[in-house]
C-alpha positions in Angstrom: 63.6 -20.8 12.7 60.6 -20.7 10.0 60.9 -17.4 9.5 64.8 -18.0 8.2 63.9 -21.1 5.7 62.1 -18.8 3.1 62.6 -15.1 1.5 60.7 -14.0 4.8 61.4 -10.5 6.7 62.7 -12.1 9.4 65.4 -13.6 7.1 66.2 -9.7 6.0 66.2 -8.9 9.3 68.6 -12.0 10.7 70.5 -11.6 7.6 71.1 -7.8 8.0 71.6 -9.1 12.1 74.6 -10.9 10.6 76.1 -8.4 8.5 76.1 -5.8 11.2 79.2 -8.0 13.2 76.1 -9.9 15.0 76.8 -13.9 15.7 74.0 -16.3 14.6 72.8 -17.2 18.2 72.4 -13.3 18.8 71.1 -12.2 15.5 68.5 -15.4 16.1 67.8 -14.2 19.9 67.0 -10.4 18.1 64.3 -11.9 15.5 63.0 -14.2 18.5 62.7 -10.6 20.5 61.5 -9.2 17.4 58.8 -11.6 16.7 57.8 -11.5 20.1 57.1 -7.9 20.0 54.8 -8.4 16.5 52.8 -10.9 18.4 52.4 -8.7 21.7 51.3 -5.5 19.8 48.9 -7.8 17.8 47.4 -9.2 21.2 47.4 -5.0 22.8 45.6 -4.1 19.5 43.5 -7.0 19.5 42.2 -6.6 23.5 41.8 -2.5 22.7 39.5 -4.0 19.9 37.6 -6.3 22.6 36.7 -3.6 24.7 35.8 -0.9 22.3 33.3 -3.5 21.4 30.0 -3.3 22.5 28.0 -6.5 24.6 28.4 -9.5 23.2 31.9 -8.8 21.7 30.5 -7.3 18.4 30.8 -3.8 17.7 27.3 -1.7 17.3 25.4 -3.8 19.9 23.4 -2.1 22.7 22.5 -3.7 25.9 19.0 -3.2 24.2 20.1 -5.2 21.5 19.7 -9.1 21.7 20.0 -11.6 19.3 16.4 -12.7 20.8 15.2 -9.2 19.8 11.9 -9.4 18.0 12.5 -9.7 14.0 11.7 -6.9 12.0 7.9 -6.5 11.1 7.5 -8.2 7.4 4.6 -7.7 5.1 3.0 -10.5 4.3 4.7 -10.1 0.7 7.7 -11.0 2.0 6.7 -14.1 3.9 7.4 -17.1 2.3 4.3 -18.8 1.1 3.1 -22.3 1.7 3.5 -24.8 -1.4 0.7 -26.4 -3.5 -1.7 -28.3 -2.0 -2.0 -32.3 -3.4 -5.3 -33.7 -3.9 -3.7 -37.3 -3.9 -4.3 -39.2 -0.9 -1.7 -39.9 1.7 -1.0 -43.6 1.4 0.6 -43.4 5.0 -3.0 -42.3 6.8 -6.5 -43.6 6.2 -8.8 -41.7 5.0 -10.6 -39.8 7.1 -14.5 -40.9 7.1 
């Protein structure tokens, strides 16, 4: 019924339903069946997809690969540095003696 409120396909479709001699109940029940068969090629499509993919559901993953694999070896370069140092006091601890 969405599909016939707005300048959709499906309103082509029902339309050109209608001006073949169809009745609106049976030019609705075609986009229904219509519809029906978008959205169960999709789902086909979508399962082939699935189980082309490797582990995991992605594509390009091994049963080697783990998303607790080791990172990649980083120079030190790379690695984020730590901050300046303060030479102010932390008025939260003592002092150490």
């Amino acid at each position: 019924a969405v599909q016939l409120r707005n300048a959709t396909p499906g309103r082509v479709y029902f339309d050109a339903k209608k001006a073949a001699g169809k009745t609106s109940m049976e030019a609705m029940r075609a986009l229904k069946r219509r519809l029906s068969n978008v959205v169960y090629r999709r789902m086909v499509h979508d399962q082939q997809t699935r189980q082309a993919a490797g582990p995991g559901g992605h594509s390009g993953t091994t049963r080697q690969s783990s998303v607790t694999d080791l990172p990649p070896d980083i120079g030190s370069s790379d690695k984020p540095q730590p901050g300046p140092t303060t030479t102010q006091p932390n008025p939260h601890f003592p002092a150490a003696s």
